[in-house]
C-alpha positions as CSV (number, residue, x, y, z in Angstrom):
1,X,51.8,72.3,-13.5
2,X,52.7,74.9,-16.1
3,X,51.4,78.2,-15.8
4,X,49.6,80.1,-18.9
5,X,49.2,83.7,-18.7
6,X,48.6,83.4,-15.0
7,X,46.5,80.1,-15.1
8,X,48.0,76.3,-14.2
9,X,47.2,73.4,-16.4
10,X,48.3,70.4,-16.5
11,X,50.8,70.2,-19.4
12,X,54.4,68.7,-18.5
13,X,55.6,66.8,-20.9
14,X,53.7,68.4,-24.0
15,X,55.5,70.1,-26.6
16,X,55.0,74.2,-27.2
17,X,53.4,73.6,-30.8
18,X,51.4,70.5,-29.4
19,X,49.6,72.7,-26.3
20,X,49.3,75.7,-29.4
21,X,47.3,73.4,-31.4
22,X,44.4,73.0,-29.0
23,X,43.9,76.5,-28.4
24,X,42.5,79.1,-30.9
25,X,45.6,81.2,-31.1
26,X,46.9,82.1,-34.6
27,X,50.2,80.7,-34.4
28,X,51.5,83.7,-36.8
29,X,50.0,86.5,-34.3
30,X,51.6,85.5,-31.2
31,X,54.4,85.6,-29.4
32,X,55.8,83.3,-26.4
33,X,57.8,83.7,-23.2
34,X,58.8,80.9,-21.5
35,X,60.1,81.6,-18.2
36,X,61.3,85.3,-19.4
37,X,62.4,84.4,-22.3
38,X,61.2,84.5,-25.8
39,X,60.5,81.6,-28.2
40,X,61.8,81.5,-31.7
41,X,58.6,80.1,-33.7
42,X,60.7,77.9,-35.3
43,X,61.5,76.1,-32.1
44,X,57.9,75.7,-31.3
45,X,57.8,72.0,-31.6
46,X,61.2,71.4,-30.1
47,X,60.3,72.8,-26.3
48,X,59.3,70.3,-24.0
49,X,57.4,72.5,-21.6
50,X,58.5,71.2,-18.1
51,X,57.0,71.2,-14.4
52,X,56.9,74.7,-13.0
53,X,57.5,76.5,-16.4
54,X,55.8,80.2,-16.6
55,X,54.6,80.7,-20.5
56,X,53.0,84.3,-21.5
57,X,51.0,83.7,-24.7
58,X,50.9,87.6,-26.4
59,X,48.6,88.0,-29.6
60,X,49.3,90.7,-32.1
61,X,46.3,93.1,-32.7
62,X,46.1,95.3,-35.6
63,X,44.7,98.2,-35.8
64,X,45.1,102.2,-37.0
């Protein structure tokens, strides 16, 4: 199990990039931390995420 911004799922195995594509985050408005520590975007589709992993998914909001 991998857990997502406090929720498990059943993801071992899939890449970063590949798990981002099924959700409706904009990749350019987020940011990721993998078990404390923070993904370069351009290694997105190089991390394997891995049993027991912690990932925190953080969107950018705009505003004034």
């Amino acid at each position: 199990m991998v857990k997502i911004n406090g929720t498990e799922k059943e993801l071992a195995g899939m890449t970063l990039s590949a798990y981002l594509a099924t959700t409706d985050y904009d990749p350019g408005q987020i940011a990721v931390e993998r078990n404390g520590e923070i993904v370069p975007k351009a290694r997105y589709s190089q991390v394997v995420l891995q049993e027991g992993d912690n990932l925190e998914v953080v969107s950018f909001v705009g505003g004034g």
